[in-house]
N, C-alpha and C positions, 0 to 999 in steps of 0.2 A: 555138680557134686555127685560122687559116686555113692552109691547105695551103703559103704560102710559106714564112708564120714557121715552121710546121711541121715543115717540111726543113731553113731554117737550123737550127733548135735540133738537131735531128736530129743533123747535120754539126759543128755545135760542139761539142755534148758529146763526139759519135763521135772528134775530135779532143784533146778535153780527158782525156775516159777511156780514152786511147789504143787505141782500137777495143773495150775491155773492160763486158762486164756490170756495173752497179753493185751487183748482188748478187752475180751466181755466180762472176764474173770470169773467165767465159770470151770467148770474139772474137766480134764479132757481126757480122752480115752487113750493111750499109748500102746500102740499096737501095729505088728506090720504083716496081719493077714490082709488082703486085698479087699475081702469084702468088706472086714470091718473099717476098713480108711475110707468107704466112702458115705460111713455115717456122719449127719452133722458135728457131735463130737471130737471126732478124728485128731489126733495132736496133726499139726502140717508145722512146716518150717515156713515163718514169714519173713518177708524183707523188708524191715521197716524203711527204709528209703529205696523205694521201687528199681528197679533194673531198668524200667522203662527208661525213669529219669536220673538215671549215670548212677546210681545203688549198686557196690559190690557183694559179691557172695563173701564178704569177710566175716568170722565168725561175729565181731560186735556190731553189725547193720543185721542179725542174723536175733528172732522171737521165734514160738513157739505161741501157733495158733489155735483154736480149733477150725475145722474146715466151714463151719456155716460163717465165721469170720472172716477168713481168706480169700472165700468165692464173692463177699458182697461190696468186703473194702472198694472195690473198683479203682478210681484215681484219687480219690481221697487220700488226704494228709496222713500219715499214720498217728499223730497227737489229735487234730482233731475227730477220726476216726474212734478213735478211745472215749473220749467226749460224748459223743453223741450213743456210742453201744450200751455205755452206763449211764445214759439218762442222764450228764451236769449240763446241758444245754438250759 
């Protein structure tokens, strides 16, 4: 995805998810200077069904993360991933 659509999505989710993590559900920061993307905060674009495992860049497989979320998900489920970052285990 190219840097523009990149930003839209960015801005729509960050509006859709009313500035909240789609896992941890805390506020994320929206922002596209470089240093501030690589605070924990950071809004990132997630892919709830991984690329790894056949997940397109289609805008509804397409969340709005914060980056201490996105870096840790690892292969984890993205439902149970949810679960476990808000403590319903």
């Amino acid at each position: 995805m190219d840097t523009r659509a990149g930003r839209y999505f960015r801005w729509l989710l960050f509006w859709q998810q009313q500035g909240r993590c789609c896992y941890c559900g805390e506020h994320v920061l929206l922002t596209y200077r470089p240093y501030d993307a690589a605070r924990p905060y950071a809004a990132t674009l997630e892919h709830l069904h991984r690329r790894a495992d056949g997940g397109t860049g289609h805008p509804s497989n397409l969340a709005m993360a914060c980056k201490r979320c996105n870096d840790t998900r690892g292969e984890r489920d993205w439902l149970s991933y949810t679960s476990w970052r808000r403590d319903e285990f």
